[in-house]
C-alpha positions in Angstrom: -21.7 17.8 2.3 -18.6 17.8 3.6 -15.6 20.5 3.1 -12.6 19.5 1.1 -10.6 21.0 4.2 -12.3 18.5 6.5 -12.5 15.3 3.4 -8.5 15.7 3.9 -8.5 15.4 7.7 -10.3 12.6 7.5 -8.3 11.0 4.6 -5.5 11.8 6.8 -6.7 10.2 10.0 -7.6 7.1 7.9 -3.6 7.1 6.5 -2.2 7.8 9.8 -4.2 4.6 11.7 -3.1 2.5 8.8 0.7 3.2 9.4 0.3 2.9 13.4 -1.1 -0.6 12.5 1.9 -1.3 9.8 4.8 -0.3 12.9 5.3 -1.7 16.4 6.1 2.4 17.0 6.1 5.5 15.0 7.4 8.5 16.4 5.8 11.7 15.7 8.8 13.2 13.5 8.1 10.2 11.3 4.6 11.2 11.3 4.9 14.4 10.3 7.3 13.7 7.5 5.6 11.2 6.1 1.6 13.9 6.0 3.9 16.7 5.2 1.6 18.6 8.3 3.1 20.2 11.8 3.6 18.3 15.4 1.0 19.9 16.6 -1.7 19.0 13.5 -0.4 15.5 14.5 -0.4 16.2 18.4 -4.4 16.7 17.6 -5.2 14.0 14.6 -3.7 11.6 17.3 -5.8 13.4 20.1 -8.8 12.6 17.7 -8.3 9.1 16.9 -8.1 8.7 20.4 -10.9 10.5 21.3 -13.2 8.7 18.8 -11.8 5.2 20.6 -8.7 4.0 18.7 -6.5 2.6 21.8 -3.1 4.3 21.0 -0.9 4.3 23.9 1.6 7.1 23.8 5.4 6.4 25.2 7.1 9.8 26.0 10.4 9.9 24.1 9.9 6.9 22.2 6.5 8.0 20.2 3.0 6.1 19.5 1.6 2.6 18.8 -1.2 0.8 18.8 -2.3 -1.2 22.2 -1.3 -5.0 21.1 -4.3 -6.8 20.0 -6.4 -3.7 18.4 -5.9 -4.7 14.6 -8.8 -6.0 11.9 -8.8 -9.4 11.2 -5.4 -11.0 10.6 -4.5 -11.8 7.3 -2.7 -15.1 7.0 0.3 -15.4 4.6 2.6 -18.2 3.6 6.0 -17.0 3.7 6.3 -17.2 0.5 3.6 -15.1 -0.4 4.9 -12.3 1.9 8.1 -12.7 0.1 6.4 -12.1 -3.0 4.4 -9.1 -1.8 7.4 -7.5 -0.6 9.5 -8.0 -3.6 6.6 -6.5 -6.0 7.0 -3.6 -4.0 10.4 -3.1 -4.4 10.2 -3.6 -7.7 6.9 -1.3 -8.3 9.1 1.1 -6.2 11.6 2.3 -9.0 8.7 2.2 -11.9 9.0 5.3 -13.9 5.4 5.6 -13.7 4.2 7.6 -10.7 0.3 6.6 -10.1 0.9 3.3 -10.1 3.8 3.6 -7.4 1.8 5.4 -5.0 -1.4 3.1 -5.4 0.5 0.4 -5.0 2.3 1.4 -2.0 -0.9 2.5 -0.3 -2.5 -1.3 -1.3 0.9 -2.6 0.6 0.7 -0.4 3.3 -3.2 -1.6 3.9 -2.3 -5.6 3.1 0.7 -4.8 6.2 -1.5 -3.0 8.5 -3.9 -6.6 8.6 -1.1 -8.8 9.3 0.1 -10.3 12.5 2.3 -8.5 14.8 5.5 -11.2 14.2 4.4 -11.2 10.5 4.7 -7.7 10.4 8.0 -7.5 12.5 9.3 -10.7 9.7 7.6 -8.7 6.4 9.2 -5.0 7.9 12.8 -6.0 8.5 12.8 -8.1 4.8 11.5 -5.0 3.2 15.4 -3.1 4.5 17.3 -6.1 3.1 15.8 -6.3 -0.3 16.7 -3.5 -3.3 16.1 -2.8 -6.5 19.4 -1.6 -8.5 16.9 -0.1 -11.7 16.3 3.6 -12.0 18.4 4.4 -9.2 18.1 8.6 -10.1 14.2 7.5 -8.9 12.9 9.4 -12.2 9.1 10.0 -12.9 8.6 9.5 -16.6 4.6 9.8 -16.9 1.6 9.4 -14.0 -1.0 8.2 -16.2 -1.0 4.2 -15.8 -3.7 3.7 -13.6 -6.0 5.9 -15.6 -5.4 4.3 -19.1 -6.6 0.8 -16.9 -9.0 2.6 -15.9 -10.0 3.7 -19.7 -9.1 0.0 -20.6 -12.3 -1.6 -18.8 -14.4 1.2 -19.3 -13.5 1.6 -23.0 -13.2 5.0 -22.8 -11.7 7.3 -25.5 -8.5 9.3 -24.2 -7.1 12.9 -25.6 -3.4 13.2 -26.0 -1.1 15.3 -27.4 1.9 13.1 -28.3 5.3 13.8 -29.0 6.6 10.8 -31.0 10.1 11.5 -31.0 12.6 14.5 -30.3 12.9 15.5 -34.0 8.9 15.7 -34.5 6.6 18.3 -33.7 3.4 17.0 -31.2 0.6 16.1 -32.5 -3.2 15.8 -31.2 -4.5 12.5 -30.8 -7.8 10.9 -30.2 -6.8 6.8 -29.4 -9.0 4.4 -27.9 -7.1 2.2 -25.7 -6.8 -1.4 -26.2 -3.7 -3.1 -23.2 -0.4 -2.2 -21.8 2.4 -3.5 -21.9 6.0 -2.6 -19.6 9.4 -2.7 -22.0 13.0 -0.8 -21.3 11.6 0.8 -17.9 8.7 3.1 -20.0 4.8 1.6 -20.2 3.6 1.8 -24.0 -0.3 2.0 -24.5 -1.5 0.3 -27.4 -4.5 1.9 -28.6 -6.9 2.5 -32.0 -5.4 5.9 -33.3 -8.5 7.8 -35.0 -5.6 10.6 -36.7 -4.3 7.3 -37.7 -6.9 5.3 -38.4 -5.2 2.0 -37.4 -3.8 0.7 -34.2 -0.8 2.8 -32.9 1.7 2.1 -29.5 2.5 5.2 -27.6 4.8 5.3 -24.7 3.4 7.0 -22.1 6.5 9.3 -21.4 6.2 11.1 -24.6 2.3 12.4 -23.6 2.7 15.5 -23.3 -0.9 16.3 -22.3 -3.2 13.6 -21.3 -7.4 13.9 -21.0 -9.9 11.4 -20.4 -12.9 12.0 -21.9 -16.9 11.3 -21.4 -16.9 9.3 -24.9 -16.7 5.1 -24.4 -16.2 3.6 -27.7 -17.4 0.5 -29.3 -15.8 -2.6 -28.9 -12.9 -3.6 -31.4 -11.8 -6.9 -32.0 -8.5 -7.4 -30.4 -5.5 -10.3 -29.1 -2.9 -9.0 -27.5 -0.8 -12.1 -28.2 -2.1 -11.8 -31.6 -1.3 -8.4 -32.0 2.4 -8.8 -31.2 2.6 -11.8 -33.0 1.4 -10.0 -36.2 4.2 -7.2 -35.3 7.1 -8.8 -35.3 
């Protein structure tokens, strides 16, 4: 079994080829910004992807890249749908929600890394001429999206302790998550409420602590569109 020390290096070497194959060049400052590690842990990651027959051609002054024409197999785009990809990401980019940023950044960093050179030159330089003018401050209001999904298709039973509103004391919670939906910039989980017993929403910036658990429920008979529908 491998050692969490070297599990990182290698997760690390795996980042680090995918973001030589999203750039024409990266200099090693960039690098070392962007893994939060030293030069010299770079100087020797690069030395090691190298090594182990990654053909990245080193340009003192300027920095690395990949030799042209070492890339997996190219994905094609319409330009349309690159449009598309890169305006989700700006938009994903000022969620509130911080899981679901980075995943999605890393899934757009991997989609760029596959593309063509002069559809990743096209895709990079769009990316610095499109903004998002929402949550501008970049505030983190909850990191738990991607793991109420997760309990979503697996049905399983979440532990929260929820704070409904400024003026109310928190309170222990044992839901079952049915869907999500996105409203006002915060994600509200709709989900059976066993304290409750009836189907409660709970935005996920007032969880104060958050737990999955081992338990999956049974299924519950439930329409989303129905569901809001009967609301309001």
């Amino acid at each position: 079994m491998k050692e969490p020390q070297e599990l990182n290096r290698l997760s690390r070497l795996t980042a680090i080829l995918t973001f030589l194959q999203t750039k024409s060049m990266v200099t090693s400052t960039q690098l070392c910004q962007r893994f939060d590690v030293s030069r010299r842990t770079i100087y020797r990651d690069i030395k090691s992807l190298m090594d182990s027959g990654v053909p990245i051609f080193a340009e003192e002054g300027k920095g690395y890249k990949l030799v042209k024409g070492y890339n997996l197999p190219p994905v094609m785009f319409s330009d349309e749908e690159a449009h598309a990809l890169i305006t989700a990401e700006k938009i994903i980019a000022q969620n509130k929600d911080q899981s679901l940023v980075v995943a999605h950044h890393n899934a757009v960093e991997k989609i760029k890394a596959v593309l063509k050179y002069k559809d990743k030159n096209a895709v990079n330089q769009l990316a610095d001429r499109i903004t998002n003018l929402t949550n501008l401050k970049k505030e983190i209001t909850s990191n738990n999206l991607l793991d109420i999904q997760s309990a979503i298709t697996k049905r399983i039973c979440i532990k929260i302790r929820y704070k409904a509103s400024s003026l109310e004391k928190p309170t222990d919670r044992f839901i079952e998550p049915m869907a999500i939906y996105h409203t006002r910039d915060n994600w509200v989980v709709i989900a059976w409420c066993r304290l409750r017993n009836a189907f409660r929403e709970f935005r996920l910036d007032r969880i104060i602590d958050f737990d999955l658990t081992i338990e999956v429920y049974q299924e519950r008979e439930f329409d989303l569109m129905k569901y809001f529908m009967e609301i309001r």
